[in-house]
PDB file as gemmi writes it, atoms N, CA and C in Angstrom:
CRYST1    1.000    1.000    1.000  90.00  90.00  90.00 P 1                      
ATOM      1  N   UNK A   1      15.198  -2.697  -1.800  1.00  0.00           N  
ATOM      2  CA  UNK A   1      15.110  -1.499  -2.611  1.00  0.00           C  
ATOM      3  C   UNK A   1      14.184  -0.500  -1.919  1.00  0.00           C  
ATOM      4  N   UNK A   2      14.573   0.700  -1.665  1.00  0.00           N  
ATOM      5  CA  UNK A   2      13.925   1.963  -1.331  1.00  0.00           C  
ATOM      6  C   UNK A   2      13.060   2.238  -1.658  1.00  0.00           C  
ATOM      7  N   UNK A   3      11.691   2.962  -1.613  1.00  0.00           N  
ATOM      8  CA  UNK A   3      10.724   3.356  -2.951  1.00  0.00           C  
ATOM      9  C   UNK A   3      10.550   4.933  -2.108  1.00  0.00           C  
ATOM     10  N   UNK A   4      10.789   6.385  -3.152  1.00  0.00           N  
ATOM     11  CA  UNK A   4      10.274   7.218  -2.394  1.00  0.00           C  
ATOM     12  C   UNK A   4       8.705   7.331  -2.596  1.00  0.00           C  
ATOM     13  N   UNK A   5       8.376   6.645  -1.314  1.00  0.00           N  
ATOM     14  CA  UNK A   5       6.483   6.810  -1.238  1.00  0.00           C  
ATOM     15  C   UNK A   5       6.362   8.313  -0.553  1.00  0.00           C  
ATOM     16  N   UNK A   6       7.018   8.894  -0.082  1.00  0.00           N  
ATOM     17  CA  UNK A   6       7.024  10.258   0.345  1.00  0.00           C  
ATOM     18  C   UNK A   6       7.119  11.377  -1.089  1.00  0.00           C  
ATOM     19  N   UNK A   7       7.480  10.961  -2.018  1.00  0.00           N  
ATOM     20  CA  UNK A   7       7.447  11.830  -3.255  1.00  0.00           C  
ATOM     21  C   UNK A   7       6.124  10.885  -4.034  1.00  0.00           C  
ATOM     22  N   UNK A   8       5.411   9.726  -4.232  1.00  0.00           N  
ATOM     23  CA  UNK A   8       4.432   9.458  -4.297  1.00  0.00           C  
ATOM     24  C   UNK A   8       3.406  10.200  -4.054  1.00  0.00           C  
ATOM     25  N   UNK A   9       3.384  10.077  -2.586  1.00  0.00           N  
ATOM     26  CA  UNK A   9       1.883  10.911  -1.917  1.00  0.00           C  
ATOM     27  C   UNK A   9       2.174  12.056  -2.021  1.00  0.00           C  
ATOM     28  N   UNK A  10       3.087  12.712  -2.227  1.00  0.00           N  
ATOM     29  CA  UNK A  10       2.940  14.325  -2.774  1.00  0.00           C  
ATOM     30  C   UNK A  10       2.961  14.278  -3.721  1.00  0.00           C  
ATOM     31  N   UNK A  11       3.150  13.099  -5.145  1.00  0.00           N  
ATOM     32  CA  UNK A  11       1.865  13.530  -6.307  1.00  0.00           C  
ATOM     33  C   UNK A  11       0.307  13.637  -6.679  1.00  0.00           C  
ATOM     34  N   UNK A  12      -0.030  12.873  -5.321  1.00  0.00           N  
ATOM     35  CA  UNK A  12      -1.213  12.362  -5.621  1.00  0.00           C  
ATOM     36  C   UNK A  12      -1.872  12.871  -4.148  1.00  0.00           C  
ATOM     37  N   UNK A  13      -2.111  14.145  -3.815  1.00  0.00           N  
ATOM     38  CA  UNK A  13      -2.514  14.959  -2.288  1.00  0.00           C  
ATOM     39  C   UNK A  13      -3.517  14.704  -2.233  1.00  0.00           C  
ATOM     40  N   UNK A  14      -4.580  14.162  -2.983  1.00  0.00           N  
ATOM     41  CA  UNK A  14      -5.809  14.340  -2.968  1.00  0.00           C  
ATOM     42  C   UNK A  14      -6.498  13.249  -2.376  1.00  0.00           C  
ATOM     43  N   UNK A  15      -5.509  11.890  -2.595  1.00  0.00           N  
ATOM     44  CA  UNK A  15      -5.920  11.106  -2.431  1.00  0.00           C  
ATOM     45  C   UNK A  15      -6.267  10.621  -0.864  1.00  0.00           C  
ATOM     46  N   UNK A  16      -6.901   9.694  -0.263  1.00  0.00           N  
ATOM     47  CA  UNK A  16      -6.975   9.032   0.840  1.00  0.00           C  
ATOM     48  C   UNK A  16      -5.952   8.367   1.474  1.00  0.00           C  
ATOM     49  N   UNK A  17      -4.764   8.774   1.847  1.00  0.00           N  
ATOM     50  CA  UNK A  17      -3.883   8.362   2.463  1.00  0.00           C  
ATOM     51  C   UNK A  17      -3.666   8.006   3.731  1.00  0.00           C  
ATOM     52  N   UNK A  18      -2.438   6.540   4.604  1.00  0.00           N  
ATOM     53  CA  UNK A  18      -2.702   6.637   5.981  1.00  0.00           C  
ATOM     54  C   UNK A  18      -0.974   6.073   6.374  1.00  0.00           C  
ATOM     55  N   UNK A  19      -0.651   6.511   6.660  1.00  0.00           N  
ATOM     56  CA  UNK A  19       0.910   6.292   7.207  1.00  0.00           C  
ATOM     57  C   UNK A  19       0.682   6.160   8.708  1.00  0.00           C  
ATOM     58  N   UNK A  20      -0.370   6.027   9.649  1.00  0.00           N  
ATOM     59  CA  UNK A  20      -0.776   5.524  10.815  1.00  0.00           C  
ATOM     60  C   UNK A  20      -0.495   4.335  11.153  1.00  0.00           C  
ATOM     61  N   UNK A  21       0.567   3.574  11.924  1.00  0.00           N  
ATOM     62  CA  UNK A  21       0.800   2.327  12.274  1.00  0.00           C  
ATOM     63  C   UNK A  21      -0.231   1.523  12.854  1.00  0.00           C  
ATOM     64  N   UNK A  22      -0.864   1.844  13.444  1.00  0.00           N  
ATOM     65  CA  UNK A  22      -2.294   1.391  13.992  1.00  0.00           C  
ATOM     66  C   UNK A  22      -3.516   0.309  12.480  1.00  0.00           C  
ATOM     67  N   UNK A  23      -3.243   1.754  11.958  1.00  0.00           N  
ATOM     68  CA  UNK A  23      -4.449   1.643  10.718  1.00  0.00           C  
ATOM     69  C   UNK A  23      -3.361   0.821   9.613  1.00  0.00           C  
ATOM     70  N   UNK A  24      -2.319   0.981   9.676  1.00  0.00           N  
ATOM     71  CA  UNK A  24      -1.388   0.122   9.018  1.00  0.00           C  
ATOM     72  C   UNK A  24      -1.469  -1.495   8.791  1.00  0.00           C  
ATOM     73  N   UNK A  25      -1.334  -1.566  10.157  1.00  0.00           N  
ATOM     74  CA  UNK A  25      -1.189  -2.990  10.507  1.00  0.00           C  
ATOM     75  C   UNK A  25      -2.647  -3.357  10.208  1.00  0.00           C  
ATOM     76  N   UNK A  26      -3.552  -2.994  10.669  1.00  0.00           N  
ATOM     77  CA  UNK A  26      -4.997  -3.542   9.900  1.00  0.00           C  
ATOM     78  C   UNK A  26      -5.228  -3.951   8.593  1.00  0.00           C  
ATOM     79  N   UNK A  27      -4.761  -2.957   7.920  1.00  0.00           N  
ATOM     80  CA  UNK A  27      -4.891  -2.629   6.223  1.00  0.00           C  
ATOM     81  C   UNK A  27      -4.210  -3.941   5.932  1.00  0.00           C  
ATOM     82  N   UNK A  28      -2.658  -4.280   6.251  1.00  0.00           N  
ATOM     83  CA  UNK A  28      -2.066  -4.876   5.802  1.00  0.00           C  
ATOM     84  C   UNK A  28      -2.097  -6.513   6.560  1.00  0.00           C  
ATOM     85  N   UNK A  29      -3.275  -6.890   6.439  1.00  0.00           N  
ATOM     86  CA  UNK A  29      -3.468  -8.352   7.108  1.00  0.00           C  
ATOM     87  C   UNK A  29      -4.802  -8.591   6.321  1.00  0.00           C  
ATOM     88  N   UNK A  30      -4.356  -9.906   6.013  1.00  0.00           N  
ATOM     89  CA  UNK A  30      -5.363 -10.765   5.077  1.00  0.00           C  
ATOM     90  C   UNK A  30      -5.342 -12.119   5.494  1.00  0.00           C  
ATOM     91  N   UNK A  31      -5.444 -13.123   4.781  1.00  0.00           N  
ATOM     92  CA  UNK A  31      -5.852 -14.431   5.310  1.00  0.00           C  
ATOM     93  C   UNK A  31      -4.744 -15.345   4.996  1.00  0.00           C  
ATOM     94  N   UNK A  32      -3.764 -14.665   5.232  1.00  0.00           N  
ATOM     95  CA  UNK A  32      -2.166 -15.354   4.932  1.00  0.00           C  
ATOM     96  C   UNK A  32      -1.721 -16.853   5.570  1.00  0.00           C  
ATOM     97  N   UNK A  33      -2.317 -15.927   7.220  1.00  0.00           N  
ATOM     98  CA  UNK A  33      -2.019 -17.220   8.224  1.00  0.00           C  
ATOM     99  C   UNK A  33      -2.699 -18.861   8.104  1.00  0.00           C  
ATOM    100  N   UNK A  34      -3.610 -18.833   7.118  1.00  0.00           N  
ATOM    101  CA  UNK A  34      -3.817 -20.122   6.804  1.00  0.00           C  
ATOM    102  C   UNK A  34      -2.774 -21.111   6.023  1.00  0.00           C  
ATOM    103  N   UNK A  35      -1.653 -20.263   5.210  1.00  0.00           N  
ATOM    104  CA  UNK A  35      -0.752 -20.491   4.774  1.00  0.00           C  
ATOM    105  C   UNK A  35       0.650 -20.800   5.843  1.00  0.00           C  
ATOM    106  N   UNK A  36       0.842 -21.818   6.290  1.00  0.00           N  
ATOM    107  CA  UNK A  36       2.014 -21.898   7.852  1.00  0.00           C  
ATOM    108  C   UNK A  36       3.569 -21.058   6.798  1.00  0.00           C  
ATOM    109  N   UNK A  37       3.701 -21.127   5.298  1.00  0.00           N  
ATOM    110  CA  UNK A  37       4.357 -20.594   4.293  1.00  0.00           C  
ATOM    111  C   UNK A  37       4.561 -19.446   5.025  1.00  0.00           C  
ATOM    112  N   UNK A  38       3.685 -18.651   4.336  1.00  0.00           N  
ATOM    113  CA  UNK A  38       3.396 -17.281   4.639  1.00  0.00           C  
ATOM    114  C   UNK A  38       3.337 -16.698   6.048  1.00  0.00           C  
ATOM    115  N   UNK A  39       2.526 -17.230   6.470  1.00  0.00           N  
ATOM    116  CA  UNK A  39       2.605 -17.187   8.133  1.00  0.00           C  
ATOM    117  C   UNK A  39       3.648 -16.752   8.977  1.00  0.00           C  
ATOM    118  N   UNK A  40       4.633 -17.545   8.322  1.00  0.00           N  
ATOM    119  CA  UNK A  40       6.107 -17.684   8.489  1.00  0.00           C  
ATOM    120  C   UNK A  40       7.055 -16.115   8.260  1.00  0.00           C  
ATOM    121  N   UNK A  41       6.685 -15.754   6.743  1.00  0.00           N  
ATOM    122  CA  UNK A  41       7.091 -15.049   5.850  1.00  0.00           C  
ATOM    123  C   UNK A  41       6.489 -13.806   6.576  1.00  0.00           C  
ATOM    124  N   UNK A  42       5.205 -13.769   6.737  1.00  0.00           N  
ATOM    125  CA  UNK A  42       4.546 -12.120   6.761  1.00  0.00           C  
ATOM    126  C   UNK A  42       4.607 -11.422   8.295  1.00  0.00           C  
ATOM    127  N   UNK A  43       4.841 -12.210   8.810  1.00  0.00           N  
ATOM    128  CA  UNK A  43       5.102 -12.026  10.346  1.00  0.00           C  
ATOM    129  C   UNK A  43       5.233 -11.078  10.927  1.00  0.00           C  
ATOM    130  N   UNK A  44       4.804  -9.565  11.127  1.00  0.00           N  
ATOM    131  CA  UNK A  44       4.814  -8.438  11.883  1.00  0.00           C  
ATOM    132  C   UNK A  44       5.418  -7.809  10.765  1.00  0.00           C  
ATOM    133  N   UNK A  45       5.079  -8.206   9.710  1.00  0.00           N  
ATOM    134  CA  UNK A  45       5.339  -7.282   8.151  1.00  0.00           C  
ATOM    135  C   UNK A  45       3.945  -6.144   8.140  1.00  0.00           C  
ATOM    136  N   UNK A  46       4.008  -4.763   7.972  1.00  0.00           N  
ATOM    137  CA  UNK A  46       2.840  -4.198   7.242  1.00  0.00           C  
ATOM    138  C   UNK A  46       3.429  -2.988   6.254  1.00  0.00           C  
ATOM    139  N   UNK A  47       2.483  -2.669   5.760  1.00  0.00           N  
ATOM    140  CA  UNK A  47       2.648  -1.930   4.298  1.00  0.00           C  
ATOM    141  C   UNK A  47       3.120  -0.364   4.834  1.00  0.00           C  
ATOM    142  N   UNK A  48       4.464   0.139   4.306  1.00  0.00           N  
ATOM    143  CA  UNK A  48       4.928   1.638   4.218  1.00  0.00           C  
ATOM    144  C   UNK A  48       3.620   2.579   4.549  1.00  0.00           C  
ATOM    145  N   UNK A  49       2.459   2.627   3.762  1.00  0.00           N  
ATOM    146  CA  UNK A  49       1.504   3.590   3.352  1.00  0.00           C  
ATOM    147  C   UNK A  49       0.634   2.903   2.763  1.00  0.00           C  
ATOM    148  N   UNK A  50      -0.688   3.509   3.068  1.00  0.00           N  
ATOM    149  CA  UNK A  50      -1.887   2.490   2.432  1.00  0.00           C  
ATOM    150  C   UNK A  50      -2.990   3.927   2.051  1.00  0.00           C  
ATOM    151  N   UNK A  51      -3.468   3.731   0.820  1.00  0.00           N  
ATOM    152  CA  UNK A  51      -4.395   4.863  -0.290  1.00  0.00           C  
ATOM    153  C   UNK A  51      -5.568   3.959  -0.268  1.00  0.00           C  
ATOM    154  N   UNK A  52      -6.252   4.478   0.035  1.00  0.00           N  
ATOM    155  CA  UNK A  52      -7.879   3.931  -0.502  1.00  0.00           C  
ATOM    156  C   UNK A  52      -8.451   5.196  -1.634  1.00  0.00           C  
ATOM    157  N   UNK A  53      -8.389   4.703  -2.338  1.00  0.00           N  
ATOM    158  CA  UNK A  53      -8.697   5.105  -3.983  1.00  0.00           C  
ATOM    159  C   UNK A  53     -10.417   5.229  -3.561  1.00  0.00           C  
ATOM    160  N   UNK A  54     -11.100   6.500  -3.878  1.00  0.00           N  
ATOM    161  CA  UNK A  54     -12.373   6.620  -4.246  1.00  0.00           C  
ATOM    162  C   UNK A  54     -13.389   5.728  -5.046  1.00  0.00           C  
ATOM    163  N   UNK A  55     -12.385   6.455  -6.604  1.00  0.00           N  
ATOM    164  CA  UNK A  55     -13.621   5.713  -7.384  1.00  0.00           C  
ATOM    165  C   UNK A  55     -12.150   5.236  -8.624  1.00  0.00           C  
ATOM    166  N   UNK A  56     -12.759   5.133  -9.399  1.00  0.00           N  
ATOM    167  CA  UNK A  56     -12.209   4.415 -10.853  1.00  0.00           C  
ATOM    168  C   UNK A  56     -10.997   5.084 -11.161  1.00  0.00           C  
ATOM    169  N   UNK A  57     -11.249   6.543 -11.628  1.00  0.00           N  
ATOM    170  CA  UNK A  57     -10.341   7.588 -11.888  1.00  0.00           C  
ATOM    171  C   UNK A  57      -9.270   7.876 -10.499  1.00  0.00           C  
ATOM    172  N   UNK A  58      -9.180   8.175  -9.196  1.00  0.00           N  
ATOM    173  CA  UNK A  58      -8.016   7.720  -8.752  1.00  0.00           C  
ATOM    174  C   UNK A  58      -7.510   6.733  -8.615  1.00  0.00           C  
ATOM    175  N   UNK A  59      -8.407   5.622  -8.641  1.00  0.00           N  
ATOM    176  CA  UNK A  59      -7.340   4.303  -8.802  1.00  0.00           C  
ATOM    177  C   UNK A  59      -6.148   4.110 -10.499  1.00  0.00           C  
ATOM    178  N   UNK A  60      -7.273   4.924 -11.273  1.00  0.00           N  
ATOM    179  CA  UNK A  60      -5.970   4.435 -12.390  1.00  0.00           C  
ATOM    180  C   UNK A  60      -4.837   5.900 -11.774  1.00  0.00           C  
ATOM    181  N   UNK A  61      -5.069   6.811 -11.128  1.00  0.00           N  
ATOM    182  CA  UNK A  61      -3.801   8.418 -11.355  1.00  0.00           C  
ATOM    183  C   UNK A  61      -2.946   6.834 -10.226  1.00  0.00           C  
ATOM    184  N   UNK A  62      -3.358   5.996  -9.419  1.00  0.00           N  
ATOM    185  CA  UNK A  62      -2.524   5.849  -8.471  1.00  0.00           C  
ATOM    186  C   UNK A  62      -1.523   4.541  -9.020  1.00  0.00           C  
ATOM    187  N   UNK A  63      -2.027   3.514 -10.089  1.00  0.00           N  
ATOM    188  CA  UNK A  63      -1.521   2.960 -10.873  1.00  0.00           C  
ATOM    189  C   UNK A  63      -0.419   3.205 -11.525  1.00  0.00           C  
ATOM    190  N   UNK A  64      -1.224   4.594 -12.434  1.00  0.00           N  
ATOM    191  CA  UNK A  64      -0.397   5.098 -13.246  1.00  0.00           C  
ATOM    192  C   UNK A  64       1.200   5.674 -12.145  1.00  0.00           C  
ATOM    193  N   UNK A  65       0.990   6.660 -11.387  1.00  0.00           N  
ATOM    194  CA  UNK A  65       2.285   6.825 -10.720  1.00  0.00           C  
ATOM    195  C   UNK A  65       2.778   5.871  -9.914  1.00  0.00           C  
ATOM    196  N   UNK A  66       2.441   4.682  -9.475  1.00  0.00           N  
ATOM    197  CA  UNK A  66       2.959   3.902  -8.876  1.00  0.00           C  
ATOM    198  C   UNK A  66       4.061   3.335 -10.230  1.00  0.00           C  
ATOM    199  N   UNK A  67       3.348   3.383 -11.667  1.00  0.00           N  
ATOM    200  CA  UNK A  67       4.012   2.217 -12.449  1.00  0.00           C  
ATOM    201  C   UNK A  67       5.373   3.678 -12.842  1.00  0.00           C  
ATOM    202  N   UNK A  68       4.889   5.036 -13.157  1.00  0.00           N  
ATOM    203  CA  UNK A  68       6.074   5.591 -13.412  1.00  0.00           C  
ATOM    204  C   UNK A  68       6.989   5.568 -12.404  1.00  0.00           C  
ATOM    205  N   UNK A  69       6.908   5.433 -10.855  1.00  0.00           N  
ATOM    206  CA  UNK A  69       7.932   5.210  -9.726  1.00  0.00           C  
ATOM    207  C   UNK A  69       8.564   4.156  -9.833  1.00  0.00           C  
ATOM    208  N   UNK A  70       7.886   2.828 -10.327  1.00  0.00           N  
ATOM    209  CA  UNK A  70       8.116   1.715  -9.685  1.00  0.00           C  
ATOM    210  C   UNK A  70       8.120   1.452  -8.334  1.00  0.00           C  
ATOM    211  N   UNK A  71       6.919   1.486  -7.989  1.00  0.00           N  
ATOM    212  CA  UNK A  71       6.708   1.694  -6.440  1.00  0.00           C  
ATOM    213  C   UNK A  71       5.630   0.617  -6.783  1.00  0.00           C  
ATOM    214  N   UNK A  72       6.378  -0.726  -5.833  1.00  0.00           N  
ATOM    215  CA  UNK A  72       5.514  -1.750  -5.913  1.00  0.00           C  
ATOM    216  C   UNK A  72       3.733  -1.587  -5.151  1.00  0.00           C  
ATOM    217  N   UNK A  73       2.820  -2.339  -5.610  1.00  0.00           N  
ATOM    218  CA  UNK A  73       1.784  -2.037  -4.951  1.00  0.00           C  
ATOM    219  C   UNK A  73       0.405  -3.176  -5.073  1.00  0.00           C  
ATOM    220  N   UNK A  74       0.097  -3.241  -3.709  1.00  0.00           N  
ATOM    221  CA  UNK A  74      -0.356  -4.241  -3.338  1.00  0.00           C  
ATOM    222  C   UNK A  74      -2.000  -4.034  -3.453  1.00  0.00           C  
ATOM    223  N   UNK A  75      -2.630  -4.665  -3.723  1.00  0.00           N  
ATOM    224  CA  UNK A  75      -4.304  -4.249  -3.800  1.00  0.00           C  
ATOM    225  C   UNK A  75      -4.789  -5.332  -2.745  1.00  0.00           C  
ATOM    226  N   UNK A  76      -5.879  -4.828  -2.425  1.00  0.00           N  
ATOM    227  CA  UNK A  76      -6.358  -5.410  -1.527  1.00  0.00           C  
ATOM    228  C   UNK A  76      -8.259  -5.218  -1.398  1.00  0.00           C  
TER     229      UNK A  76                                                      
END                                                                             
């Protein structure tokens, strides 16, 4: 399934955004590989776009439009 994250981040301009493959692939690595499962599974997988939310109040505007998109979203 598609998600437009490009009509996302142009609701939410304000926010801390990074569509940088570099900074991508960082963002999107955690401690999976202890899992040989996952390991398996996540394999040169990283995240569309990654928001680092300030404080309290953009994390819920980014919630909130993620849940009216249905634009799945991963915390970290």
């Amino acid at each position: 399934m598609l998600h437009d994250i490009a009509a996302l981040q142009a609701s939410l301009p304000a926010l801390d955004w990074t569509t940088d493959a570099e900074r991508l692939a960082l963002l999107s690595r955690d401690f999976s590989w202890f899992s040989p499962i996952l390991k398996a599974e996540l394999e040169g997988k990283a995240a569309d776009i990654a928001v680092r939310p300030r404080d309290e109040a953009e994390l819920r505007q980014l919630v909130g439009e993620c849940a009216r998109r249905a634009v799945p979203l991963t915390l970290r």
